[in-house]
N, C-alpha and C positions, 0 to 999 in steps of 0.2 A: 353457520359458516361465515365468518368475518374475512377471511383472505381472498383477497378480489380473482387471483391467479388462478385459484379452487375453482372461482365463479364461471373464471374464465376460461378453464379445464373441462369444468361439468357442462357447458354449451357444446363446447365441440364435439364430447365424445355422445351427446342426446342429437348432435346434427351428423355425427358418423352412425349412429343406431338406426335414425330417421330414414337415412340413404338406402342404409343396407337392408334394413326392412321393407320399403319401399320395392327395393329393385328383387327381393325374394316375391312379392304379392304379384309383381309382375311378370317372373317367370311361371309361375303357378298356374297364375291368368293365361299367359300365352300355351303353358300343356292343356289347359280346361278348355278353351277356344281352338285346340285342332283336337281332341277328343271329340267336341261335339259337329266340328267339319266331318269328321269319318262318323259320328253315330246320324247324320243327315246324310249321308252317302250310299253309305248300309242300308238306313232306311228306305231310301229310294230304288233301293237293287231288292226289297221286299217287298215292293210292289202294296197292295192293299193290305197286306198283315203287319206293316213296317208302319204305317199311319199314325198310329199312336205313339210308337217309338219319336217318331219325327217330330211330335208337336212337343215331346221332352225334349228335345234334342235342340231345337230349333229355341225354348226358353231358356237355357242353359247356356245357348250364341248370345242370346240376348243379355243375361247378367252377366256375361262372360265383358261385353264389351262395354256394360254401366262400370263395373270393377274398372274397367282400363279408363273412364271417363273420370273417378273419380280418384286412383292413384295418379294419370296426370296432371290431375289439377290439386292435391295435395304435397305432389311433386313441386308444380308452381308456385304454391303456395307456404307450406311447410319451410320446405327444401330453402326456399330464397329467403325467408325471413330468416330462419336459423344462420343463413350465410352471409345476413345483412348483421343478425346479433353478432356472431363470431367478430366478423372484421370490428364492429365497434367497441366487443372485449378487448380484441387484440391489441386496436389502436388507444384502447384506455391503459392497459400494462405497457405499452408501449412510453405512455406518457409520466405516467407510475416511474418506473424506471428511469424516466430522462430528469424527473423529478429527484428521485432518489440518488441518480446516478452526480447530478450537479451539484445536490447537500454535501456529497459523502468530497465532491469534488473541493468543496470552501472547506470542510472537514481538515481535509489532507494538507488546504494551503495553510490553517490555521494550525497545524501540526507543524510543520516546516518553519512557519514565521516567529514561534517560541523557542524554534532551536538557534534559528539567527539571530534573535534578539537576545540567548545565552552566550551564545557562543561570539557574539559582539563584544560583551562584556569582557569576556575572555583575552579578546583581544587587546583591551584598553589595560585591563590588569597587567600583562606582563611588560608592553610598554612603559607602566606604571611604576614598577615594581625595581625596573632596571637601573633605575635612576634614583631608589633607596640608596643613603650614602651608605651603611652598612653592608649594603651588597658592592658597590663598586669601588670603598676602602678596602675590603677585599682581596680583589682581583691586584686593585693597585699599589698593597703592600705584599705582594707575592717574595718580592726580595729583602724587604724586611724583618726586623729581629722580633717583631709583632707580628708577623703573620699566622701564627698559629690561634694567636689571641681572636683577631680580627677574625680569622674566618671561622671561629667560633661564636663571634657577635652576632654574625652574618645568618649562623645557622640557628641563632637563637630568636635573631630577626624573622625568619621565616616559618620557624615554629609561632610565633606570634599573628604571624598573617596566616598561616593556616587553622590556627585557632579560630578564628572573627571571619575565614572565609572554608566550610565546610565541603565544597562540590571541587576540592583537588585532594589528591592525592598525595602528591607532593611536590616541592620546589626545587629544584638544582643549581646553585652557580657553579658554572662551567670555565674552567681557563682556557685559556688562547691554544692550549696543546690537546684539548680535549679531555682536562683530566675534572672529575668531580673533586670540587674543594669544600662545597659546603651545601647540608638540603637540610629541611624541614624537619624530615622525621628520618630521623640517623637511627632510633632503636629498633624503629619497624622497617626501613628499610637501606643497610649499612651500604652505602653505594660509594664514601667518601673515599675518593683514590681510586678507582675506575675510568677508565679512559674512555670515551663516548667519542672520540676523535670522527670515527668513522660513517658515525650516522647521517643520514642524511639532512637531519633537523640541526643538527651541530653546525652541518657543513653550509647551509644556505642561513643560517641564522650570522654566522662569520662575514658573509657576501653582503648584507644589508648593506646598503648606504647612508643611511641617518636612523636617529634613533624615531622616529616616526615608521619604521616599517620594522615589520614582525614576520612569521613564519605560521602558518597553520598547515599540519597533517592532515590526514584522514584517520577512522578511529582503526587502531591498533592496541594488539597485547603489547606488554613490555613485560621482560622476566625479571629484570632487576625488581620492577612493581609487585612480584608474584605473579606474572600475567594477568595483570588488571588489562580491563578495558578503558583505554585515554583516549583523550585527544591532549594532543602534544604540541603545546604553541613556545614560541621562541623569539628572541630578540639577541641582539648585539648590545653587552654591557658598555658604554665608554668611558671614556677619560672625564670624569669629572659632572661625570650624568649627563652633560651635555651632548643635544641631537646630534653636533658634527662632531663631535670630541673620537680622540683612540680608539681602537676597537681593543678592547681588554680580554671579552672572554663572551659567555653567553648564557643566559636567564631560561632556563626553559621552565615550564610550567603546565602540572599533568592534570588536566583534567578526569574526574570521577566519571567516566563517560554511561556506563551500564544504569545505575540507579538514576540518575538524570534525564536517562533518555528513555528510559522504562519508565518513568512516572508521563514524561508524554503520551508517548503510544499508549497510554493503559488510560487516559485521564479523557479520552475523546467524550465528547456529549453524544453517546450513543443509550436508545432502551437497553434495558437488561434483555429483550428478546434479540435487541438486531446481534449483541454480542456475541452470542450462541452461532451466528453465521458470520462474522467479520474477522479480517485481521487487518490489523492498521501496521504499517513498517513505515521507518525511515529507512531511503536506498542513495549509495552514494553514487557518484558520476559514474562506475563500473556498472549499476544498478545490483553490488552487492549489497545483502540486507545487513545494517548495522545497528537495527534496534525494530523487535518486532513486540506486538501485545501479547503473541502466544510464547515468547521467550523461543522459536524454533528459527534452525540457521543463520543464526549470527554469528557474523563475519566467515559465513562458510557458502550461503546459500547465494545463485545469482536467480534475483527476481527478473522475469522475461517482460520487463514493462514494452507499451505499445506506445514511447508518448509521441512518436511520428514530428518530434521537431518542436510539440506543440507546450506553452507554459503552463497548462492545466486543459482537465479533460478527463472524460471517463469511455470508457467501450467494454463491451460484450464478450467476454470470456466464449468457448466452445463451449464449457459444460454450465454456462447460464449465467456465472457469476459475473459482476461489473465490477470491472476495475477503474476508481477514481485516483486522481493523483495530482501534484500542484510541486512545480519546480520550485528551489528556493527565490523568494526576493531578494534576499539581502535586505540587511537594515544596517541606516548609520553610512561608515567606512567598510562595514562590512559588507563584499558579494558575494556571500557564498562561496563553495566550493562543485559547482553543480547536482548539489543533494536534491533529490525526492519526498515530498511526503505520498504515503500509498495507502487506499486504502480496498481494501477488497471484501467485496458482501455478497453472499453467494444469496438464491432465492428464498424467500418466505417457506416455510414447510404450508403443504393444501391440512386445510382442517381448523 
């Protein structure tokens, strides 16, 4: 038996045996000890034929009360060491745990810190991307007798950069009226002439103030995508690539969110045994799950996290399991969006 829990199991219930064994010798004792009160009672109302009765009756008082001498003090003895081993099982699993509980806790933060250090990049790409002259020759021959040309360059520009960058989906440039002029992959997904006007990633990506600031979502389907799982980052195209230049239109940029973030949660440094009891998720600031290791309730489930304010930490589920978890850092320009990493490990199985 290698699982300490087991060890820790099989004490208590040899110091629950010990009690109740104990406290049965001593009810027994106490009917044999007024059995032999009334057979010396008896005997004495027999006058001289009762004699012999007595001198049985009166040895049977006697072991009656060595029994009671030496269940209490088995009692004292037994009984308290068994109650001295329990607490110090206890407070070993107890340790166990806070041990476990603090691993699984640097776990969760090292699960979180690859997402922001992805999702950084993320950011600097569409920044990056905005200021392709191909992308905002573009937007800026919208009235001219090339523009068909051009935002054909455009889209062949970003069929290029999605070849040499594999974790999106796909690219968009967007006009000023919210129409799709030109993406990545037109044969896989035909969006060109769609008006995105209304979206919320349209609408604040327009609002930016220089070209140093972008737009990040939380992960979301999108159907034009087929209901991919993205993440959806955005910039303001301008006049001439330049930070303070015109605002032309807008660069959005879909992140491959599902296989990305499944290769985190799946990739933790856990035994092959703890897996059998763990799920590791990323949960965003709703503490809806957005990426779990068992693939269950994404973007559907709200995980009941406990983090009480706190940056990391782990605590004690009701049915035993501990939940570890570690807010995002931020890395870079990047803070985050208030994501989670979470990880939950329910008990050792005894045996």
């Amino acid at each position: 038996m290698s699982n300490p829990q087991a060890i820790v199991d099989l004490t208590h219930e040899v110091k629950r045996l010990a009690t109740s064994k104990i406290s049965d010798i001593n009810d027994i004792n106490r009917e044999t000890t007024f059995l032999a009160l009334n057979a010396l009672i008896e005997a004495a109302r027999a006058g001289d034929a009762g004699k012999g009765f007595a001198v049985v009756a009166s040895q049977v008082k006697h072991v009656s009360r060595r029994i009671s001498e030496i269940t209490t003090a088995l009692n004292k003895d037994l009984a308290g060491s068994l109650s001295t081993l329990t607490q110090l099982g206890d407070s070993m699993i107890d340790r166990l745990r806070s041990h476990d509980g603090q691993r699984c806790a640097d776990l969760a933060l090292n699960m979180i810190d690859v997402i922001d250090r992805n999702l950084y990049e993320r950011s600097c790409d569409v920044r990056w991307w905005a200021t392709d002259s191909a992308v905002v020759d573009c937007l800026a021959a919208r009235d001219d007798a090339h523009a068909s040309a051009k935002a054909a360059h455009a889209a062949e520009r970003l069929a290029v950069i999605l070849d040499s960058y594999t974790v999106y989906r796909d690219l968009w440039v967007v006009d000023e009226h919210g129409v799709v002029i030109a993406n990545g992959r037109q044969a896989q997904y035909p969006v060109r002439g769609q008006n995105v006007g209304e979206t919320a990633w349209f609408r604040s990506a327009m609002k930016t103030t220089s070209g140093a600031d972008y737009v990040a979502a939380d992960i979301d389907t999108l159907a034009p995508l087929r209901h991919a799982q993205v993440a959806t980052y955005t910039t303001a195209i301008r006049e001439g690539g330049r930070a303070n230049g015109r605002v032309l239109g807008v660069l959005a940029i879909f992140f491959d969110w599902a296989p990305q973030a499944g290769a985190v949660v799946k990739g933790v440094r856990l035994s092959e045994e703890e897996w059998t009891r763990t799920r590791c998720m990323i949960v965003d600031s709703s503490f809806r799950v957005i990426a779990a290791s068992d693939d269950k309730g994404i973007l559907n489930e709200r995980f009941p996290l406990q983090a009480e304010g706190r940056k990391t930490g782990y605590y004690g589920a009701h049915d035993g399991t501990v939940v570890s978890f570690a807010a995002t850092p931020g890395y870079e320009t990047w803070r985050g969006l208030g994501w989670y990493g979470v990880i939950c490990q329910k008990p050792a199985q005894q045996g």
